[in-house]
Every structure is written in structure tokens, then in C-alpha cells.
C-alpha positions as CSV (number, residue, x, y, z in Angstrom):
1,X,-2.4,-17.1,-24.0
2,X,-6.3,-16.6,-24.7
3,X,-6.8,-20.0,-22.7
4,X,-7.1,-21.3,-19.0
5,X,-4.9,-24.6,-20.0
6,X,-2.3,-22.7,-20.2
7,X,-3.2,-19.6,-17.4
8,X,-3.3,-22.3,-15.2
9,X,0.4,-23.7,-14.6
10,X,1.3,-19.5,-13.5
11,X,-0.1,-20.9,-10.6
12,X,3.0,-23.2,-9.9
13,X,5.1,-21.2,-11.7
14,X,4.3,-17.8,-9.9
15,X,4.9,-19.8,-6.6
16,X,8.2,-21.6,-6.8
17,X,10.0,-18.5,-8.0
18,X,8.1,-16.3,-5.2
19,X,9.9,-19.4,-2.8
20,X,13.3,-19.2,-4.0
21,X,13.3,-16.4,-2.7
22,X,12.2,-17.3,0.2
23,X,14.4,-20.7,0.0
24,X,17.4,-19.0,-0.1
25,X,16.7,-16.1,2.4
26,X,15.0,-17.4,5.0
27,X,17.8,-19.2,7.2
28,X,19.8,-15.9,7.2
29,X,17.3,-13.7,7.6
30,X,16.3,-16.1,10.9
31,X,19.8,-16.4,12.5
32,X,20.7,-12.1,11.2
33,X,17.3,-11.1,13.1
34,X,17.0,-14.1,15.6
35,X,16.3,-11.4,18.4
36,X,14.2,-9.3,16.7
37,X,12.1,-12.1,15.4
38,X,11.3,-13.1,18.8
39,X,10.7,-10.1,19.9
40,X,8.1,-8.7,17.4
41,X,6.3,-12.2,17.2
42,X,6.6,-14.0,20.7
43,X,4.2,-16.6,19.9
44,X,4.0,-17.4,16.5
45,X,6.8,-16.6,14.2
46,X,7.1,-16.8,10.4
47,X,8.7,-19.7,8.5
48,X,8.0,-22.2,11.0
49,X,10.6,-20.9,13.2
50,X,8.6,-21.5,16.4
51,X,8.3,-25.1,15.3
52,X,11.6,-25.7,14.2
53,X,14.1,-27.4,16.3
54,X,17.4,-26.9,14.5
55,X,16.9,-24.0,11.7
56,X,17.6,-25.7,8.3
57,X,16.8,-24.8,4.3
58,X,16.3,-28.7,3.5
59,X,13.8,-28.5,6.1
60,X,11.7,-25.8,4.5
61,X,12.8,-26.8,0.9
62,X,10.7,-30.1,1.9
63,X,7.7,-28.1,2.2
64,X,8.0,-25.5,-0.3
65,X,8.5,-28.7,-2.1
66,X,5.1,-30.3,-0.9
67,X,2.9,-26.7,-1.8
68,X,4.6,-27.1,-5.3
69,X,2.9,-30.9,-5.5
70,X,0.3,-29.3,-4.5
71,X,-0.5,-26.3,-6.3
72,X,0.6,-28.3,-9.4
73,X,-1.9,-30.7,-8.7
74,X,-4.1,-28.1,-8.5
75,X,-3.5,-26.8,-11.8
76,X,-3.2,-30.4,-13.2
77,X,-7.0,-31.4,-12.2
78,X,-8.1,-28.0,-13.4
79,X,-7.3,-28.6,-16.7
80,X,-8.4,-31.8,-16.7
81,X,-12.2,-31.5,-15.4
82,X,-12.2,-28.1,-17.1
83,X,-13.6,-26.7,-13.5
84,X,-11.3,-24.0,-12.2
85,X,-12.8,-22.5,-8.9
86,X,-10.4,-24.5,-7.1
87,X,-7.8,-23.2,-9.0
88,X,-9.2,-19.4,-9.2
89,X,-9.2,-19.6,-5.4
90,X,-5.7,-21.0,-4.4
91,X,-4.2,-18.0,-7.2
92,X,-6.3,-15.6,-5.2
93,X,-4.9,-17.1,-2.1
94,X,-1.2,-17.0,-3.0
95,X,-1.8,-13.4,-4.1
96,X,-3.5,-12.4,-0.6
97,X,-0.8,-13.8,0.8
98,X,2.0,-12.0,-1.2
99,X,0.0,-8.9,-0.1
100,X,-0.8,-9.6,3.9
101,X,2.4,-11.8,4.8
102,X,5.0,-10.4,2.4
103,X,4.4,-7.1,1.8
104,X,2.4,-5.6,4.6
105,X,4.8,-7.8,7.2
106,X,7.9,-6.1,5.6
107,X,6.0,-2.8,7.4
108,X,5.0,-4.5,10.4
109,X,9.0,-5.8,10.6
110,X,10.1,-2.4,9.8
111,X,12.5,-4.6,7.6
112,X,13.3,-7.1,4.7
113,X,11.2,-9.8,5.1
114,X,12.1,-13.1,2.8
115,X,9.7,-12.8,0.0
116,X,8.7,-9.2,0.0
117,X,10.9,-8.9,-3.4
118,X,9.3,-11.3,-5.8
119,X,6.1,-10.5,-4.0
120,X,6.1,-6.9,-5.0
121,X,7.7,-8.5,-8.7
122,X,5.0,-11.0,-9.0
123,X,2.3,-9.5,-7.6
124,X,1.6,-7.6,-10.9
125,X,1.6,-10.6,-13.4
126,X,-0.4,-12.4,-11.2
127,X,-3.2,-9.3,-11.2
128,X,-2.9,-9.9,-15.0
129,X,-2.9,-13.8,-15.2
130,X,-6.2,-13.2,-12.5
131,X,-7.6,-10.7,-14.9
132,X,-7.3,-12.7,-18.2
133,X,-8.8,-15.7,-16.4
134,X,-11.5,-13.7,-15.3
135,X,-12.1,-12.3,-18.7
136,X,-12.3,-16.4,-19.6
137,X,-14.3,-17.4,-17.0
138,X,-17.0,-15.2,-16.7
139,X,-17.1,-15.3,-12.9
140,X,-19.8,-13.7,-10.9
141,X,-19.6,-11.9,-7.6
142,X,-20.8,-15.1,-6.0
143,X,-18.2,-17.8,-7.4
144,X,-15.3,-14.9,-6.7
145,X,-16.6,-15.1,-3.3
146,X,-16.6,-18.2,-2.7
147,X,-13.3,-18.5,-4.7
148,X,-11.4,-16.3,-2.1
149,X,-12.8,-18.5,0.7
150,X,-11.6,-21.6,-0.6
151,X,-8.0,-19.3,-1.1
152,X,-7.9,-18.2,2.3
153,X,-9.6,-21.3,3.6
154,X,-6.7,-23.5,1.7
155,X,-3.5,-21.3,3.1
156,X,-5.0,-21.6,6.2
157,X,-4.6,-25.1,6.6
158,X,-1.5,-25.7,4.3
159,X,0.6,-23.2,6.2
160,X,0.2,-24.2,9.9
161,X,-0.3,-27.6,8.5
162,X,3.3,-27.3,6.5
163,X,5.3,-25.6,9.4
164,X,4.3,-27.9,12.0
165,X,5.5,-30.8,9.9
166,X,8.8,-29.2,9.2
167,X,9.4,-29.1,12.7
168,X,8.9,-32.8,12.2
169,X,11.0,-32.8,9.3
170,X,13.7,-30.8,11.2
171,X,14.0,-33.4,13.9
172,X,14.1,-36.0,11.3
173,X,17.4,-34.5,9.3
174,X,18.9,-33.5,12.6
175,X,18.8,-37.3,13.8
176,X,20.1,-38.1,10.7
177,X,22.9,-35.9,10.5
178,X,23.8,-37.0,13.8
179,X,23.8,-41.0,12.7
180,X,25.6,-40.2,9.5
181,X,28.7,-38.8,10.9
182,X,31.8,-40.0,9.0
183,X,35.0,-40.2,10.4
């Protein structure tokens, strides 16, 4: 476990089992505190709710689905060019926004919030994985910088990005569902 080949796939890892959660929660936790939701964040709500037409788990499976790709791509072309800023910076990313989304918005909601239990889980192994890599890498001050503006720079484009497509996606399976009715 002394190497970043294999450090790098907790990346993926760390992530799909922080979305099950999240998966399997989130389309209860929207329709239990529909009211609430609104209420606490009139503009922009979490999950892609504001974007979302008609509330559905495929929908958000599609992109929890399409961060997988791409923090396993990630991981992938880490390995292989043996350069791992990229990678460094989407971990620290995921991990800032365990912290900021998950854990502190559970406070702010004064509630569960989907993903606020493997967050506080995870959170800890990924410190570790973040702390063996650095003990690998040898970054300085400068590269973890830079690092944690690539993280925040990347999950600020991949989220909006992701929920305004799964309002796409939402219109998309509800036109379908609609077309495929079977008597």
C-alpha cells in the first residue's frame, strides 16, 4: 500500500460508496422535505432539484454514473503518466466537498442530509489515503496549492455541469416513460 498505483483507484472507490448513499437517499429525502428544501434554498437547491423536472434516482444514477467515468479516468491516466497533481486535486476536492456540502449542510439544514453518513465514515480514510500520498509524493506548499485549485476548480464545473444535464436527462426518461406505456 507503499505506492500511488494503487492509492490512486481510493479515488473512485471512496466516491461511489460516498454516492450510494446518496443514490439511494436522495429521492426520499427530496419528496420527505420538499417544503423545507425550498424553503432554506430558494434559488439553488442540492441534488439538482431545481433543475429537475420529474424527481427520479435513474436520473441522478446517470450522473453519479458519469463522475465515476470520470474520477476513474482520472485515476487511470495518473497511473499511467506517473503525474498525479490531477489526481491529488480532484481527492482534495471530493474531500472539501464531504466537509462543505455534506457535513457542514447537515448544520445549515438542521437535518440529515443524503451523504453526511459516509461523509463523516469516509472522511477519515481519505485524510489517511491523502497523507500516505503525500508522504509519496513529496508535495510542496506550491503544488498543494495549486492542487486544491484544480479540486475546487474541477467540482465546480462537474457539479452545476452534472445537474443541469440531469434536468436534461430527467426530461428524456420522463418522455420515455410516457412513450413506453404498455397496456
Amino acid at each position: 500500500m507503499d505506492t500511488m498505483a494503487f492509492l490512486v483507484w481510493f479515488l473512485p472507490v471512496i466516491f461511489i460508496i460516498h454516492d450510494f448513499e446518496e443514490i439511494l437517499m436522495a429521492e426520499i429525502w427530496g419528496k420527505s422535505y420538499r417544503m423545507k428544501i425550498k424553503r432554506i434554498f430558494p434559488k439553488r437547491r442540492p441534488f439538482g432539484l431545481a433543475e429537475i423536472k420529474a424527481w427520479q434516482t435513474p436520473t441522478f444514477s446517470i450522473g453519479v454514473a458519469i463522475e465515476f467515468l470520470i474520477f476513474s479516468a482520472i485515476s487511470f491516466f495518473s497511473v499511467l503518466f506517473q503525474n498525479y497533481l490531477l489526481w491529488y486535486g480532484a481527492f482534495l476536492g471530493m474531500l472539501i466537498h464531504m466537509v462543505f456540502l455534506h457535513i457542514l449542510g447537515c448544520f445549515w439544514f438542521k437535518g440529515y442530509v443524503p451523504g453526511v453518513t459516509t461523509s463523516v465514515i469516509l472522511l477519515l480514510l481519505g485524510i489517511w489515503v491523502l497523507a500516505l500520498a503525500q508522504n509519496i509524493l513529496q508535495y510542496g506548499w506550491g503544488e498543494i496549492l495549486i492542487a486544491v485549485l484544480i479540486g475546487v476548480l474541477l467540482l465546480a464545473i462537474m457539479i452545476p455541469s452534472l445537474h443541469k444535464l440531469m434536468g436534461v436527462l430527467s426530461g428524456w426518461l420522463n418522455h420515455y416513460a410516457l412513450e413506453q406505456k404498455i397496456d
